[in-house]
C-alpha positions in Angstrom: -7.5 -20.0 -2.3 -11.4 -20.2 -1.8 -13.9 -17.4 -2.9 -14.5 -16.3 0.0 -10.6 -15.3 0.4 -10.7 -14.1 -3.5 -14.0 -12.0 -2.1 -12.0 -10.7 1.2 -8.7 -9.7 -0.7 -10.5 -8.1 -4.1 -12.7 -6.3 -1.1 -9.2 -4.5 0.5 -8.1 -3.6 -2.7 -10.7 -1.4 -3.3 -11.0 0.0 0.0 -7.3 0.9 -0.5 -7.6 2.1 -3.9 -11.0 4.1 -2.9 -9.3 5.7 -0.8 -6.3 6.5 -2.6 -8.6 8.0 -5.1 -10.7 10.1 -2.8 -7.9 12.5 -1.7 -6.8 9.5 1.2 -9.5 9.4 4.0 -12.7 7.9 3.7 -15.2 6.9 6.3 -17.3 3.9 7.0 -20.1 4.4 5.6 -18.8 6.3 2.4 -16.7 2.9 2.0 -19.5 0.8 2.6 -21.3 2.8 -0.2 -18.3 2.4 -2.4 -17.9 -1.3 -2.1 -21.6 -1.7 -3.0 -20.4 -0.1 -6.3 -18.0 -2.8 -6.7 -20.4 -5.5 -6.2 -19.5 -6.1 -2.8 -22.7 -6.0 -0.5 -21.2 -6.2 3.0 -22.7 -4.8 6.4 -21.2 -2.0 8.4 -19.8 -4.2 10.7 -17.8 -6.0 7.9 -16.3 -3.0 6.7 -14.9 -2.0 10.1 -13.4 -5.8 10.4 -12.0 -4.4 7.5 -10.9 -1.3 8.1 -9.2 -2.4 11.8 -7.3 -5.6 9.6 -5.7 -2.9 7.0 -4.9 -0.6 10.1 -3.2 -3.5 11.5 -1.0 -4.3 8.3 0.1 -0.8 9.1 -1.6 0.5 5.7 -3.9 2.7 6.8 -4.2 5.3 10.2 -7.9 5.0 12.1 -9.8 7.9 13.6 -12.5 7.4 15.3 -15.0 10.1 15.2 -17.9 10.5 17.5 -18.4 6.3 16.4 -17.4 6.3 13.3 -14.1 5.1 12.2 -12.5 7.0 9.0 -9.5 5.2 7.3 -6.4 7.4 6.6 -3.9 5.8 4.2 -0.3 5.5 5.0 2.3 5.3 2.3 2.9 1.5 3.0 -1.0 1.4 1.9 -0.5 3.8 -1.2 2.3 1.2 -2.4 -0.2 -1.4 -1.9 -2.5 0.3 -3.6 -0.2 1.0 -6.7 1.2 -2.4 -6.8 4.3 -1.5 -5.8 4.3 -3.9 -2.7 2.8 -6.4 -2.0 0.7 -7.8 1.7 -0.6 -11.0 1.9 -4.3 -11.1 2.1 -4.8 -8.1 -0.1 -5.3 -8.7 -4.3 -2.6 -7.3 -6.2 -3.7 -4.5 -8.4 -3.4 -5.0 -12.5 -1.8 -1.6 -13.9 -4.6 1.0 -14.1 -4.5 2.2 -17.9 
């Protein structure tokens, strides 16, 4: 695996787990905000690649409102988030604690 892989994967993670932790719907642009937190300086554009490539691993539910997209997290995503499963292409979690 390259670092840009290691980037993308760590990146989902903590979209997944940002949302998890934010009551399980987050937009955009509060996303993009929290994976700048994380050290992960991406554009808007990059986080809805994002956001449409969990949606299509069936771990999180897209709205779009009036343009912007907010991510909804489905219980396959919340056992991704937990470790509990595991989906190619995201980082597993280490046990939070």
């Amino acid at each position: 695996m390259n670092f840009k892989e290691l980037t993308r994967n760590d990146m989902r993670l903590a979209m997944l787990r940002s949302i998890q932790d934010d009551g399980y719907a987050l937009n955009e642009s509060v996303l993009q905000s929290v994976l700048k937190l994380y050290g992960h300086n991406v554009s808007r554009d990059q986080v809805r690649t994002q956001i449409r490539w969990l949606e299509e691993q069936g771990l999180v539910s897209v709205e779009d409102v009036s343009g912007i997209l907010v991510a909804k997290l489905t219980g396959r995503g919340v056992d991704v988030a937990n470790g509990s499963a595991v989906v190619d292409g995201v980082k597993r979690p280490r046990p939070r604690g």
